[in-house]
Backbone as JSON Lines, residues from 0, in Angstrom:
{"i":0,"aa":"X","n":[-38.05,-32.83,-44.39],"ca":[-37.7,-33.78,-45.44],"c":[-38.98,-34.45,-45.95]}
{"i":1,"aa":"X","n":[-38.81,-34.73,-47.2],"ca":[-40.21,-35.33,-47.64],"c":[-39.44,-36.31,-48.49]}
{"i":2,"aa":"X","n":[-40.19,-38.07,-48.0],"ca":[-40.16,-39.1,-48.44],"c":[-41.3,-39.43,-49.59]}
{"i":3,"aa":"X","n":[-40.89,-39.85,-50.89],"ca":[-41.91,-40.61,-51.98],"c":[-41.79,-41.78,-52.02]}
{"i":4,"aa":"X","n":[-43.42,-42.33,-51.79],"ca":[-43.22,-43.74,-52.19],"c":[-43.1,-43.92,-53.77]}
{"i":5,"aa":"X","n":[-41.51,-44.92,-53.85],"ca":[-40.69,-45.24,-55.24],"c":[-40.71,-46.87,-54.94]}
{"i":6,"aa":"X","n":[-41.37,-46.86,-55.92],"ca":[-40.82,-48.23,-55.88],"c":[-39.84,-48.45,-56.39]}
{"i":7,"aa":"X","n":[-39.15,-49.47,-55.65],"ca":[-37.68,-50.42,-56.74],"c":[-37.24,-51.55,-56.45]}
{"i":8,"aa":"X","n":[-36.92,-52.1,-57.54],"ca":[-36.54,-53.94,-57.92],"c":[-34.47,-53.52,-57.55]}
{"i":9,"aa":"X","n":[-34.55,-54.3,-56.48],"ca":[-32.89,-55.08,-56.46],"c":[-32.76,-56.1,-57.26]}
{"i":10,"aa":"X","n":[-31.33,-56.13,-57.66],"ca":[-31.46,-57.41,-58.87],"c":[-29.86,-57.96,-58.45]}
{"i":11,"aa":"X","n":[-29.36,-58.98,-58.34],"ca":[-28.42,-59.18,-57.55],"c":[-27.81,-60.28,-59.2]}
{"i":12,"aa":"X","n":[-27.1,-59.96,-59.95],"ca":[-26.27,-60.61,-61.11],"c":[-27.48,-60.86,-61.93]}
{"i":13,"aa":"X","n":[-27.99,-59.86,-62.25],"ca":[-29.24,-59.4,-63.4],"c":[-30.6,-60.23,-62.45]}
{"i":14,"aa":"X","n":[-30.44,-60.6,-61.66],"ca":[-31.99,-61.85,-61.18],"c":[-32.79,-60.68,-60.22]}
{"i":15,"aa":"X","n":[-33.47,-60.61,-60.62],"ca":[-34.51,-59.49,-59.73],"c":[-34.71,-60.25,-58.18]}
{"i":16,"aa":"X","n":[-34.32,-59.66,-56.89],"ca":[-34.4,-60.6,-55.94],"c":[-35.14,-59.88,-55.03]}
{"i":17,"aa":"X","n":[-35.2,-58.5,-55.05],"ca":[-36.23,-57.73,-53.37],"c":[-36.61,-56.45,-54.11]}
{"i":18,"aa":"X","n":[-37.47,-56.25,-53.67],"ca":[-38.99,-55.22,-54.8],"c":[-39.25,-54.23,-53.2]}
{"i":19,"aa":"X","n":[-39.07,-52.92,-53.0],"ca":[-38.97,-52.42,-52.06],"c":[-39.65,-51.52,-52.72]}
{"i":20,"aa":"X","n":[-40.89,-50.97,-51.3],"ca":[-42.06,-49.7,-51.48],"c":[-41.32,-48.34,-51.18]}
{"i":21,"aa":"X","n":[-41.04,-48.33,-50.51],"ca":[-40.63,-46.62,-49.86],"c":[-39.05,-45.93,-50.25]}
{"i":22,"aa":"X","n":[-39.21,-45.26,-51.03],"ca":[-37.95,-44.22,-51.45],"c":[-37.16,-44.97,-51.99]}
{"i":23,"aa":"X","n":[-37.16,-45.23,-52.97],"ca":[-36.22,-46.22,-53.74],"c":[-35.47,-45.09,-54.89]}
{"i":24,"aa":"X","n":[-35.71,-44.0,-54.59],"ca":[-34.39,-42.76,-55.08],"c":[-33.06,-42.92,-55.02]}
{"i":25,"aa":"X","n":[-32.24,-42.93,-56.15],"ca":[-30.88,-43.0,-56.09],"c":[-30.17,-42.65,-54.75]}
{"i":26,"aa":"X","n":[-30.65,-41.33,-54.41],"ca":[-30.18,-40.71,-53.2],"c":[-30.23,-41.38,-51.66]}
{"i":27,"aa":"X","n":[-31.51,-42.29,-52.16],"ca":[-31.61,-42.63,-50.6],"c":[-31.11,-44.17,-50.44]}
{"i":28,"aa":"X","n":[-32.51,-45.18,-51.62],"ca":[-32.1,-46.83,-51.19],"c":[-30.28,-46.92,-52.27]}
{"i":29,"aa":"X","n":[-30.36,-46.06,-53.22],"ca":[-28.92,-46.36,-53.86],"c":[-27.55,-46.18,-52.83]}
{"i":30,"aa":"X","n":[-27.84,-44.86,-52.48],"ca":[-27.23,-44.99,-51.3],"c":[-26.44,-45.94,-50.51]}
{"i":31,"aa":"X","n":[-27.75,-45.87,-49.83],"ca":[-27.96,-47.06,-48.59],"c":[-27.14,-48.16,-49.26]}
{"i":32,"aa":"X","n":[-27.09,-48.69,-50.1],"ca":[-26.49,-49.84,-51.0],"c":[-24.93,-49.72,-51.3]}
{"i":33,"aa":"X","n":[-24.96,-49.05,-51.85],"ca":[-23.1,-48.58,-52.07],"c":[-22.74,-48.47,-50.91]}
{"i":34,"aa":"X","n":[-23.75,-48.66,-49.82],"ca":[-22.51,-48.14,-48.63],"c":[-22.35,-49.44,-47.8]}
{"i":35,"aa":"X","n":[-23.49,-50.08,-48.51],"ca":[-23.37,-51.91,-47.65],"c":[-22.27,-52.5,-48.28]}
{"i":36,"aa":"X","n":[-21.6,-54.24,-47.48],"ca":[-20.59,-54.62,-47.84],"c":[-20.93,-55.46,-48.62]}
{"i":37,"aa":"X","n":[-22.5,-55.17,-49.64],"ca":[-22.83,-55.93,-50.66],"c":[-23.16,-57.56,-50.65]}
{"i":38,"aa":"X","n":[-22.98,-58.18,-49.69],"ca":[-23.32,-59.25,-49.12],"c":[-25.22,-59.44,-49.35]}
{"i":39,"aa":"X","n":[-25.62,-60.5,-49.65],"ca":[-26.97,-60.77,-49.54],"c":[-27.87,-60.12,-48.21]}
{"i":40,"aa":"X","n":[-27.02,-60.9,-47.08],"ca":[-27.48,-60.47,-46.25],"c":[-27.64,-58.93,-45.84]}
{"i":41,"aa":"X","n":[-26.35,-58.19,-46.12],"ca":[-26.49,-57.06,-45.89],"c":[-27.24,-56.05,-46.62]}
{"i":42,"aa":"X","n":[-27.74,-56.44,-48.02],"ca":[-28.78,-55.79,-49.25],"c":[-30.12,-56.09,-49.1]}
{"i":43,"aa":"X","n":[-30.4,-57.07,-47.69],"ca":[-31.75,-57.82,-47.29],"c":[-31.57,-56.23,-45.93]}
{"i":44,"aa":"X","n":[-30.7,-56.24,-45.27],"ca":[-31.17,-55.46,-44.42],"c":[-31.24,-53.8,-45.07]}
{"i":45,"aa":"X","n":[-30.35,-53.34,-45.52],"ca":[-30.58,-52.33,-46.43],"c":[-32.16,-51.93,-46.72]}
{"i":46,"aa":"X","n":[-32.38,-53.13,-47.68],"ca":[-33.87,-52.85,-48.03],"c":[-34.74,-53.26,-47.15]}
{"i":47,"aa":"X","n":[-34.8,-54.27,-45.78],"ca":[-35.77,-53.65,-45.32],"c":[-35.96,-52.64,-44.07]}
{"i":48,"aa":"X","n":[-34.9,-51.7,-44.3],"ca":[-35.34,-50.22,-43.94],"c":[-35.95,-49.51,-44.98]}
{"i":49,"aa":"X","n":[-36.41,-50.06,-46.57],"ca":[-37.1,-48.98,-47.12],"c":[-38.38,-50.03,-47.52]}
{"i":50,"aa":"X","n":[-38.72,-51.09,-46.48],"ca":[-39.97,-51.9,-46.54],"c":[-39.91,-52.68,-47.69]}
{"i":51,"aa":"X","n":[-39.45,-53.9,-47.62],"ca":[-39.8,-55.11,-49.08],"c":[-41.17,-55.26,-48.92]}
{"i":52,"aa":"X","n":[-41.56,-55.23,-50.89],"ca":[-42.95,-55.75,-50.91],"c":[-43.01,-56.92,-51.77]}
{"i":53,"aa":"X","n":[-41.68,-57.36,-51.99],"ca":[-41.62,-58.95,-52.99],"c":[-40.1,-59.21,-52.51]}
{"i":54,"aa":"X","n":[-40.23,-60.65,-52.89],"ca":[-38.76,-61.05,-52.32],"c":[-38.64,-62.47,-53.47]}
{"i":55,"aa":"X","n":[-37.85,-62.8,-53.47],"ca":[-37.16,-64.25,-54.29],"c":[-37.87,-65.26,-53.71]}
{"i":56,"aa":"X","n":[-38.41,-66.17,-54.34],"ca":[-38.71,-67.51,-53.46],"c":[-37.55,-67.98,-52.95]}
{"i":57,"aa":"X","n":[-36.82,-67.76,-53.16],"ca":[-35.19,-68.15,-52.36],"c":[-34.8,-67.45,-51.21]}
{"i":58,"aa":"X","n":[-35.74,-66.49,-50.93],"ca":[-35.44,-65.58,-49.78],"c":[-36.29,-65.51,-48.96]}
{"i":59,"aa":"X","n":[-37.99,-65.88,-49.19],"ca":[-38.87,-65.94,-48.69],"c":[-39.13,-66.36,-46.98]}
{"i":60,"aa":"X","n":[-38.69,-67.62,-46.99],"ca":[-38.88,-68.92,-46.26],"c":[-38.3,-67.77,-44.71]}
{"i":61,"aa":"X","n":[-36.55,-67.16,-45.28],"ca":[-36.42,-66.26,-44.12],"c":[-36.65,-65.64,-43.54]}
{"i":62,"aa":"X","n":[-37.26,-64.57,-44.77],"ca":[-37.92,-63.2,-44.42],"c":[-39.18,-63.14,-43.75]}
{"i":63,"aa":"X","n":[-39.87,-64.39,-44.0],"ca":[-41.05,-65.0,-43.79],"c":[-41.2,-65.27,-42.39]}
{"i":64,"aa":"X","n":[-40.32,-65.75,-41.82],"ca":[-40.07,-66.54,-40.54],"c":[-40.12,-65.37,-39.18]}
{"i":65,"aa":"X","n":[-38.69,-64.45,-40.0],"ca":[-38.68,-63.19,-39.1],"c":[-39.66,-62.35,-39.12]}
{"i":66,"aa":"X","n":[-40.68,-62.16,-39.93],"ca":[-41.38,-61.19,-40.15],"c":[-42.69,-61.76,-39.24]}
{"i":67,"aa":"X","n":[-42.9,-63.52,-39.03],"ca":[-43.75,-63.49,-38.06],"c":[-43.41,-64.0,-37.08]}
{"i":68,"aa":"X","n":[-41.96,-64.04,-36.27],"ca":[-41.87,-64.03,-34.92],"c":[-41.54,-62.23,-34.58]}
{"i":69,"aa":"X","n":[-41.02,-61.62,-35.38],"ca":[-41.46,-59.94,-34.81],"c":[-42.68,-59.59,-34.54]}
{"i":70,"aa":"X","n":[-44.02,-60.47,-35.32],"ca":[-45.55,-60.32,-34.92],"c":[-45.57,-60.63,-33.85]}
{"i":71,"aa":"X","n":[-45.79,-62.28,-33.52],"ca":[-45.67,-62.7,-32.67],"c":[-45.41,-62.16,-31.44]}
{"i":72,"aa":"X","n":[-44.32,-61.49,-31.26],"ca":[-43.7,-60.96,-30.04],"c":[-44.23,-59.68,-29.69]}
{"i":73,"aa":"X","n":[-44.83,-59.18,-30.97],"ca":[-45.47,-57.42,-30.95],"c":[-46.78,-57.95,-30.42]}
{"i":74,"aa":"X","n":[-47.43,-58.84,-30.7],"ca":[-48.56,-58.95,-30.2],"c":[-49.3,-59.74,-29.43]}
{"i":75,"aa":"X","n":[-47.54,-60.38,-28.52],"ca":[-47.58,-60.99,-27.38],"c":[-48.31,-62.84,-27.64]}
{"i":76,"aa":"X","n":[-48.05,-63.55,-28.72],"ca":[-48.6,-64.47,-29.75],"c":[-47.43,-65.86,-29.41]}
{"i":77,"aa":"X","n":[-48.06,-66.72,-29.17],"ca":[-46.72,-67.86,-29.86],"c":[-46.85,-68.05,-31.35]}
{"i":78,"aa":"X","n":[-45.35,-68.04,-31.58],"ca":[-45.31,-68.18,-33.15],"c":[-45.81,-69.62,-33.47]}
């Protein structure tokens, strides 16, 4: 199988909200999406199995948080 990096903008009631690097092909992140229960939360985890590279300032603060206590813990760190 061969993956392209695609970029693509989620847009959640026209507002552009998570900008994802890796395979953003109908086939794969569209997918992945129609098959979630469409929930915020669940279109946050969706995409980041295909790696967010922008997020909402409304979403930040979270994504932000988790993204450095998973450091943290990978590299044995207090957050």
């Amino acid at each position: 199988m061969v993956n392209i990096g695609t970029r693509a903008i989620i847009s959640i009631d026209g507002k552009p909200m998570l900008a994802t690097h890796w395979d953003g092909y109908p086939a794969s992140l569209g997918a992945d999406l129609l098959h979630c229960n469409k929930s915020i939360e669940a279109v946050i985890e969706v995409a980041k199995a295909h790696t967010i590279d922008s997020a909402d300032t409304s979403l930040l603060d979270t994504l932000n948080a988790e993204r450095v206590t998973l450091l943290a813990e990978k590299h044995q760190l207090p957050v």
